[in-house]
C-alpha positions as CSV (number, residue, x, y, z in Angstrom):
1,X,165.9,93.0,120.4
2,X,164.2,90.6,118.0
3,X,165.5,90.5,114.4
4,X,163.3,91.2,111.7
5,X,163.4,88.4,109.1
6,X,165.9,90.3,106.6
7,X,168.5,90.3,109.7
8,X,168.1,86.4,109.8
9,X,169.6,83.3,108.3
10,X,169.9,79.5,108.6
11,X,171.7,76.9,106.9
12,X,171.9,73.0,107.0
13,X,174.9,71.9,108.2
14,X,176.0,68.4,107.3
15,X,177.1,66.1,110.4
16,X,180.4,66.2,109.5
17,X,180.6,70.3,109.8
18,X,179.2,70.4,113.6
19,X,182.7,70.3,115.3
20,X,184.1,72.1,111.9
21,X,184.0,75.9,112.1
22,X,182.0,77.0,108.9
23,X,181.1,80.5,107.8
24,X,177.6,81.1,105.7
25,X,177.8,83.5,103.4
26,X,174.1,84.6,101.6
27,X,174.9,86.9,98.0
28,X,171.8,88.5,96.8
29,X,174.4,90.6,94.5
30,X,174.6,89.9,90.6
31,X,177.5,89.3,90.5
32,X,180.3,86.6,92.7
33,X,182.3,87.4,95.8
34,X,185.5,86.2,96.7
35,X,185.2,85.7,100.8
36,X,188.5,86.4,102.3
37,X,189.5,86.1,106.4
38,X,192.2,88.5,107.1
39,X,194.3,87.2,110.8
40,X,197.3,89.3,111.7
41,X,199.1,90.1,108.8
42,X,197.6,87.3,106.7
43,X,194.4,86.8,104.3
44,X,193.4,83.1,103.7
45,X,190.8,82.8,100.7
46,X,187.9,80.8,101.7
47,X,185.9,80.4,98.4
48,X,183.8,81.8,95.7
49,X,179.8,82.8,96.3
50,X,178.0,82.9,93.2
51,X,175.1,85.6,92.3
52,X,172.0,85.3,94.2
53,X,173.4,82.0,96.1
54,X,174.4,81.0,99.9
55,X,177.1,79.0,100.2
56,X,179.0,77.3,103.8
57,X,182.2,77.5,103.6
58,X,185.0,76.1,106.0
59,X,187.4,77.8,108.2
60,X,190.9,76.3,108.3
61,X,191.4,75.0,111.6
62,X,194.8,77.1,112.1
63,X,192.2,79.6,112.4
64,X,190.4,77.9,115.1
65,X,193.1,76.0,117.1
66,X,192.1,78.6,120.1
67,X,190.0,81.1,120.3
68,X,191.1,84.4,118.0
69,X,189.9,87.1,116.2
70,X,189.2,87.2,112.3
71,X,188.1,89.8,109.9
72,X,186.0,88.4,107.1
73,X,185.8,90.7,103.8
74,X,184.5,89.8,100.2
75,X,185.7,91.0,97.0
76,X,183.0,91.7,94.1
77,X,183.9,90.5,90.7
78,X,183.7,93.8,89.9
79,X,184.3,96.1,92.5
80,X,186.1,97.4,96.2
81,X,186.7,94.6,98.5
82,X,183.7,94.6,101.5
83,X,184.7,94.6,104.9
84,X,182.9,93.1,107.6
85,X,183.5,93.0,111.2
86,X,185.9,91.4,113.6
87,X,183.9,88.0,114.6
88,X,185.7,86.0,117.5
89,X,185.9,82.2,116.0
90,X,186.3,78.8,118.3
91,X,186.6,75.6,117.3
92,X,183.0,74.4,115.6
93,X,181.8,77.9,115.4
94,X,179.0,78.1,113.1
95,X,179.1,82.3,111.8
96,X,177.0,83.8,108.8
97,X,177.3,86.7,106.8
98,X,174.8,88.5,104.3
99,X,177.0,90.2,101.3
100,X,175.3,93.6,101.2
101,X,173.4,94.7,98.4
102,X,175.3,97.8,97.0
């Protein structure tokens, strides 16, 4: 299976993220997302995405002490929360995540 370049993404990573786990998060939407990551009974707010912008953001590393499970969903500023899929995280894990469009 190759990917076709809308399936795709890279990001610069700065030094000090390449044993940090980070999560990319492209937002072609016109409007902001909040990214959330939802572990167990918990959800941790990661940060805000602005319209038409990519943005790395970091995982805690309580997230990434071992290897676990997390569920990453955004929140529209004006809409239903978006939920993605369970992505297994590890310490410097490097994950992306493309906001769909409607």
């Amino acid at each position: 299976w190759k990917p076709s370049p809308q399936d795709t993404m890279s990001a610069v990573l700065s030094p000090s993220d390449a044993r940090t786990a980070t999560l990319t998060v492209e937002n072609p939407r016109k409007e902001a997302v909040t990214v959330y990551v939802e572990q167990g009974d918990f959800d941790i707010r990661l940060g805000v995405v602005m319209a038409g912008k990519t943005r790395t953001l970091k995982l805690p590393p309580s997230l990434t002490s071992s290897r676990s499970s997390i569920e990453v969903f955004v929140h529209p500023a004006h809409g239903l929360d978006l939920s993605g899929s369970s992505l297994d995280v590890t310490p410097g894990s490097h994950l992306g995540l493309k906001v769909p469009l409607h």
